[in-house]
C-alpha positions, 0 to 999 in steps of 0.5 A: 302898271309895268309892261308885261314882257312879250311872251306873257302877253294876253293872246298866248305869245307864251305858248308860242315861245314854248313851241319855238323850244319843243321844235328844238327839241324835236329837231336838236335834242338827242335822239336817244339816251347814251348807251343805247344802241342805233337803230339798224337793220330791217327796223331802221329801213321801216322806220326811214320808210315811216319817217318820210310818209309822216314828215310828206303827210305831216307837210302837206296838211300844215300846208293846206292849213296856212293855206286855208286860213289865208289871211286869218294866220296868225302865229299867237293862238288867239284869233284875230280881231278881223278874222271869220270862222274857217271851216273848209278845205284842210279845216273840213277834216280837222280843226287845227290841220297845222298843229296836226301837220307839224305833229306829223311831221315831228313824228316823221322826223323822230323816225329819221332820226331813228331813236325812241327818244326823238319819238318821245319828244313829239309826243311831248310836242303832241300833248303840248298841242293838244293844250294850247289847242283847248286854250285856242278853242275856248277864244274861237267858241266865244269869238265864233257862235258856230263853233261849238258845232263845228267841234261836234263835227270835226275832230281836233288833232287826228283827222277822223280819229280825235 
């Protein structure tokens, strides 16, 4: 049987390569479609105001989340073999606090960047979270008993919201 190529493999190296892509995206990508006009004026000072907050926020709570999974990181969404449940520190308010930072932070960053179509891209970055997140979640409910409830618990992505 052939070897399959890396980012096909069985722990969700896949969706590691397309989060490598849509961070491009977010980052690179043109942050609005030609023609149309910058932002500018009190709107675009909002919108600098907004785009520090969340990139500040966003940072702050991918942070807690690396810190609070500790050794558990890993960059697939499958668990390692070794790992143990996490449910503390950033994990208490939300259960993917680093997808939840870097969509923050890409949001952040489609406000500095002050075009709809950066703010397009994290909201594509978004749902692409929110997919790989119930892939994760189906491994850590059978990897974990207490899963399950912790899921009644605590939202997925948006602390106190969803």
């Amino acid at each position: 049987m052939a070897k399959q190529p890396w980012w096909k493999g069985a722990k969700g190296e896949w969706y590691v390569a397309i989060q490598v892509l849509l961070f491009g995206l977010v980052a690179f990508g043109p942050a609005a479609l030609p023609g149309w006009p910058a932002w500018s004026g009190t709107w675009r000072t909002v919108s600098l105001v907004v785009g520090l907050l969340l990139g500040g926020i966003g940072g702050l709570l991918a942070f807690a989340g690396v810190f609070s999974l500790g050794r558990n990181l890993t960059a697939v969404p499958h668990p390692k073999e070794d790992a143990h449940m996490v449910a503390h520190g950033a994990y208490r308010f939300v259960r993917h606090p680093i997808y939840s930072g870097i969509i923050l932070g890409a949001f952040g960053l489609g406000f500095l960047r002050g075009g709809w179509l950066s703010l397009l891209y994290a909201l594509i970055l978004f749902i692409f979270f929110d997919i790989k997140s119930r892939r994760e979640e189906m491994w850590l409910r059978a990897k974990y008993v207490d899963y399950a409830d912790y899921q009644q618990r605590v939202h997925k992505l948006i602390p106190f919201v969803y």
